[in-house]
N, C-alpha and C positions, 0 to 999 in steps of 0.2 A: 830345300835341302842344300843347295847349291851355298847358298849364303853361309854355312856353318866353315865353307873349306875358308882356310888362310889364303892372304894372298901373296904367301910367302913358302907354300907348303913342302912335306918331305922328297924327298926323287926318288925315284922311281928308276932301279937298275943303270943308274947316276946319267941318265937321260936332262936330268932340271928338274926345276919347280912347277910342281901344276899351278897354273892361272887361271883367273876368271874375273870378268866384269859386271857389276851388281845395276840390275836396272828397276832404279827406283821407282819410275814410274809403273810399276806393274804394282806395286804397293801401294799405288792411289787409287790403281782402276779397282783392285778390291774391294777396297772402303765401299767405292762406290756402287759399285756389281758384286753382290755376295758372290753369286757365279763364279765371276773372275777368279774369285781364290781357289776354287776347286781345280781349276783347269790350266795346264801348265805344259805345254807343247815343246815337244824338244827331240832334235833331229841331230843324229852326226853325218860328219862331212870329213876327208881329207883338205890337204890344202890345193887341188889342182882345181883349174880356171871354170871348168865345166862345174865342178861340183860348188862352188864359191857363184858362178850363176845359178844354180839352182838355186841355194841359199837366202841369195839375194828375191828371186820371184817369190818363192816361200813367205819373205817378211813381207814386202809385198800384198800379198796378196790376203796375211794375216790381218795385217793393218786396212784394208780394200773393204774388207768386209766384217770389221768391227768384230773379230774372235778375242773372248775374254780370255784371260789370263797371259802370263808373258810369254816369250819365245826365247827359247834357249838353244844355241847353236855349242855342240858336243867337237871341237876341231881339233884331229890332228894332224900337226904339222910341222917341220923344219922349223921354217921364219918365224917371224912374229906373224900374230894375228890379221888379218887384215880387216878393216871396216865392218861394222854391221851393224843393222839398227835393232837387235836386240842383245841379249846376255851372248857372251860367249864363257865357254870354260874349253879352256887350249891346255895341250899336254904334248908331247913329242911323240911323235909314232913307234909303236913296240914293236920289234918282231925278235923273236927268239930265236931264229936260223940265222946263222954268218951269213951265208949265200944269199947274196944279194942281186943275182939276174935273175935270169930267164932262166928255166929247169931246161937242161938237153934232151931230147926228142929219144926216145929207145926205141 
């Protein structure tokens, strides 16, 4: 499904363009592993350090023990993307409240 968005697409509440990067190699391990095509693993993550190590063990450990289908990392964040060894689709983080701290304690 991922492969249908542009990669150039509409904005969102004028945050940007949603993005993603297409990995083609998941379209060979299909061919090969009818499996493969049914099974299509995909997790989100913000962009802070902890959750960008998760991320990373996650691929990891994908790749470690030979899970068919691709790995698709859901990330939002500020910056650009950063590194990963599978798909990513990046978008800017929403929130709908101005208020941007901590709530005060009542």
């Amino acid at each position: 499904m991922i492969r249908y968005f542009s990669e150039q697409g509409h904005e969102r509440n004028g945050w940007g363009a949603l993005r993603y990067t297409p990995l083609s190699e998941s379209e060979g391990l299909a061919r090969e592993n009818p499996s493969a095509g049914r099974i299509h693993t995909v997790f989100s993550v913000d962009g802070s350090l902890y959750q960008r190590w998760q991320a990373d063990l996650l691929a990891y450990s994908h790749k470690k023990v030979g899970q068919p289908g691709p790995l698709t990392r859901l990330l939002s964040a500020d910056g650009p993307p950063t590194p990963f060894a599978g798909r990513t689709f990046h978008t800017k983080p929403y929130c709908p409240h101005r208020y941007g701290g901590s709530l005060p304690r009542i």
